[in-house]
C-alpha positions as CSV (number, residue, x, y, z in Angstrom):
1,X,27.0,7.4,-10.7
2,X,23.9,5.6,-11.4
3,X,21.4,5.7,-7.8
4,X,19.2,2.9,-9.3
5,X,20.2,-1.2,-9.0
6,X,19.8,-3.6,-11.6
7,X,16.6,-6.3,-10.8
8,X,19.0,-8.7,-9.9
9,X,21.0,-7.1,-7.1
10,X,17.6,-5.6,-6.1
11,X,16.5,-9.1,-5.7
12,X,19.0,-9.9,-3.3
13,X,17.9,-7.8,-0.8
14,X,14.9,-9.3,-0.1
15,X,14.6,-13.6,-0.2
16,X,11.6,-15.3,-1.2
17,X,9.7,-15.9,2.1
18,X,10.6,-12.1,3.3
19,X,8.7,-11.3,-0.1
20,X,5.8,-13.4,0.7
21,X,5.7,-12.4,4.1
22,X,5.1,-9.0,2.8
23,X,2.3,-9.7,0.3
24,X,0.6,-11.5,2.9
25,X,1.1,-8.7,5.6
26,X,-0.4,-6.5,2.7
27,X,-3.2,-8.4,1.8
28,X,-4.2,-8.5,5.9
29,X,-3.4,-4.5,6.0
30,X,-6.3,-4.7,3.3
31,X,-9.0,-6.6,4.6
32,X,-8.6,-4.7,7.9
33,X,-9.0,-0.9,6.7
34,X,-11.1,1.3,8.5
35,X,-14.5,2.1,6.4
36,X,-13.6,5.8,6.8
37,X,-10.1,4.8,4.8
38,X,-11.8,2.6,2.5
39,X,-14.1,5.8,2.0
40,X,-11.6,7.8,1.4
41,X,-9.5,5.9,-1.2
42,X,-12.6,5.7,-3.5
43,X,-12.7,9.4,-3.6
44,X,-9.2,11.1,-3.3
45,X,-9.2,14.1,-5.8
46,X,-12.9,14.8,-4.8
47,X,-12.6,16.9,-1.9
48,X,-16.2,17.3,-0.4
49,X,-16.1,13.4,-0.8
50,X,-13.0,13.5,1.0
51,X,-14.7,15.6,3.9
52,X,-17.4,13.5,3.9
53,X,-15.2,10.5,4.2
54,X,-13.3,11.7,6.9
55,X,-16.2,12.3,9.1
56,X,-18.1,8.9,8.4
């Protein structure tokens, strides 16, 4: 038994304006970060930057 779907079953799950309503909700979830999380992603395998991030 296969546990992946082909594209376009997948697509049928979700319809065009539930996608877009998702890439906008994403794009909104961007420009509204925290600076500390914005910090944080910029440095993620460095981990004083990490502590640094997390406190400022």
């Amino acid at each position: 038994i296969n546990p992946f779907i082909n594209r376009r079953n997948a697509n049928i799950f979700i319809s065009p304006q539930q996608r877009w309503r998702v890439k906008a909700q994403e794009r909104i979830r961007e420009h509204s970060k925290p600076a500390y999380e914005i910090n944080r992603e910029a440095c993620d395998d460095f981990k004083l930057c990490e502590r640094y991030a997390m406190l400022y």
